[in-house]
N, C-alpha and C positions, 0 to 999 in steps of 0.2 A: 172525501172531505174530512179534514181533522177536528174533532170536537172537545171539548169539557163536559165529562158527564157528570152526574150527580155522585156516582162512585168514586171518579179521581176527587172529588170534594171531599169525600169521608174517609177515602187515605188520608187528605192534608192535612185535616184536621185532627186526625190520628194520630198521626206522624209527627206534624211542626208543631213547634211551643208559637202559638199564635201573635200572643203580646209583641214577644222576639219580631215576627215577620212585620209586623204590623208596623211599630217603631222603625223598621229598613225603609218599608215603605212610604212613611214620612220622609226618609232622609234622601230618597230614589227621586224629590219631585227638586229635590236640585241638581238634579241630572244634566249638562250642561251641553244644551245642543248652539249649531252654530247659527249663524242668520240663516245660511242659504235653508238649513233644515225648519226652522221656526218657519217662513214666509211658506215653503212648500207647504209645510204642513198645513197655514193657514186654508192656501188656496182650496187643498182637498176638500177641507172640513166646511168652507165655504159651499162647496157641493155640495155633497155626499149628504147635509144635515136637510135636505130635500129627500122627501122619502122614496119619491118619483126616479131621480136621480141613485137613491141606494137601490132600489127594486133594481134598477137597470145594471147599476155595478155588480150587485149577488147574484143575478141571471147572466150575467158574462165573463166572471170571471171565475164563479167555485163552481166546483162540481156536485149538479143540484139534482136531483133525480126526478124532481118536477120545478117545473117555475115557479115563482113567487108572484101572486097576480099587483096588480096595482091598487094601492089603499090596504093592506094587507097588513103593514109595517105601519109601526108607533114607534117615535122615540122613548128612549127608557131613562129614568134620571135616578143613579145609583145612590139615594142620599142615605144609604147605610154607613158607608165607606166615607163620604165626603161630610157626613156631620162628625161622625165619632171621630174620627182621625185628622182633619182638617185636611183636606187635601183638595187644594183648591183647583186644578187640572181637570175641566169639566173631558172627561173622555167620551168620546161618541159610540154610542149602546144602541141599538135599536131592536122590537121584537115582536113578533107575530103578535097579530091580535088573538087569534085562534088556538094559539099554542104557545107555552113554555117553552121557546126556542131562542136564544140572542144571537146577536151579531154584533161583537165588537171588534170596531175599527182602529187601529193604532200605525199611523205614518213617518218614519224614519227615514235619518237619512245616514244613520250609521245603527248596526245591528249588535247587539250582545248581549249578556244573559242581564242585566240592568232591565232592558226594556222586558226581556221573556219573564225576570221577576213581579217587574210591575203588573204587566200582565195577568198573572197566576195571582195577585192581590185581589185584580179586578173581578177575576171566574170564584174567585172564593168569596167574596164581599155578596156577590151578584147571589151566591147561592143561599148565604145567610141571612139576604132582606127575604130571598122566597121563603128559609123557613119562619121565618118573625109572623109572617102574614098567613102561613096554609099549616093546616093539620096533617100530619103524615099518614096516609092510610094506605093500605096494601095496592087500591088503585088508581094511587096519585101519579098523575102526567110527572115525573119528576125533569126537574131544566134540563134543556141542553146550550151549554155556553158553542159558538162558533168562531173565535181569536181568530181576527185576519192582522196580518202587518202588509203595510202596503214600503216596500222600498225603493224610496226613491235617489238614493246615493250614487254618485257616478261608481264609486269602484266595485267591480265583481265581488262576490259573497260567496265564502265554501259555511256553506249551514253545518256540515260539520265539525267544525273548527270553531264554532262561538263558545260551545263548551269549555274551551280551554282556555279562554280570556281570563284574566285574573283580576274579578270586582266583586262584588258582595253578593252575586247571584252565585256563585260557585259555592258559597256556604250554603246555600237552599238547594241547589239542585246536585250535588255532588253530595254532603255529608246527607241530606234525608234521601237520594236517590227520585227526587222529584222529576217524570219526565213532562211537559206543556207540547202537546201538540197543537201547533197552529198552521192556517194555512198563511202560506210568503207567496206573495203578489212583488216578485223582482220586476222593476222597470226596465234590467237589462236585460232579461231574457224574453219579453213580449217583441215578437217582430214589429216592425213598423207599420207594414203592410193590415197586422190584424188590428194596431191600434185606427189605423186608418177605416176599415170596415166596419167596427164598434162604431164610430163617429156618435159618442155621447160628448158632452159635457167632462165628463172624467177622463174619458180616454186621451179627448185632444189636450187636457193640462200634462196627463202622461208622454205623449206624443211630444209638446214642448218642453218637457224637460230633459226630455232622451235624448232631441235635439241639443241641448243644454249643456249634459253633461259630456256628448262626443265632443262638444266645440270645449269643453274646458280639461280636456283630455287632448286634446290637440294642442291648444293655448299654455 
């Protein structure tokens, strides 16, 4: 399972001229998705903001070395990021009671380093309200960010080739050599069969969309 650790936070900050990223940031939230991507998105977020409902998505679809029990998960509301910079795109965060661990949710319906920048906003924001608030001591739990994209776009993804899109994310992770490990939840690549077995709440909107997307590949 791919993470954000507290260390990739203190290369970024190392590394990037912040103000610079920050201002892109602002300009990232007019990022122009199309209807069908908006409504999906809606539907997920519609879920998933049931904590019930994420316990069950993080227990079936990352690779978790124990389960996540139920009531475990608190929604988390990033207002570091969303006051100082105005960014009005309430993104779905959620994070152990018990631990320094997040989960951020982000649903597309086209993938490229735009959204992986926005992204890497969010895992550095996230890391600067934790230091605002805790004293750094030798045995401080330090975060762990966990960046999911859930893709939901009919057309096939080579994740290797997002890199070479040419948009404002090319200037952050090409000139500073920034890498964003996240885990990608492909709707094409889940069998139908396994979404059928899941049978939550999340999986059958996945399940309809899969259907969705063959029929508009077809059409």
């Amino acid at each position: 399972m791919n993470s954000f650790t507290y260390r990739d936070y203190i290369k970024c900050i190392h590394t990037l001229r912040l103000n610079a990223v920050f201002k892109l940031a602002e300009e990232s939230e007019n990022y122009d998705l199309n209807d069908k991507g908006e409504k999906n998105e809606q539907k997920i977020k519609e879920v998933l903001v049931n904590d019930k409902e994420m316990t069950k998505f993080i227990n079936n679809f990352l690779d978790l070395k124990e389960k996540i029990k139920y009531g475990s998960l608190e929604r988390f509301y990033d207002n570091y990021i969303m006051k100082k910079y105005k960014m009005h795109k309430e993104k779905l965060i959620y994070k152990l009671k018990d631990k320094e661990t997040y989960f951020l949710v982000e649903e597309v319906s086209k993938l490229d380093n735009i959204i992986l920048y926005e992204i890497l906003n969010y895992c550095i924001s996230i890391m600067q309200e934790w230091n605002l608030k805790n004293k750094i001591k030798k045995e401080s739990n330090y975060p762990i960010i966990i960046p999911i994209i859930i893709y939901t776009g009919s057309k096939k993804i080579n994740v290797r080739n997002i890199e070479k899109n040419k948009n404002m994310g090319d200037y952050i992770f090409k000139n500073y050599k920034i890498n964003l490990k996240y885990n990608l939840i492909d709707i094409n690549k889940i069998p139908i069969n396994v979404l059928m077995k899941i049978n939550t709440n999340f999986s059958n909107i996945m399940l309809m969309q899969k259907f969705k997307n063959k029929k508009d590949r077809i059409s």
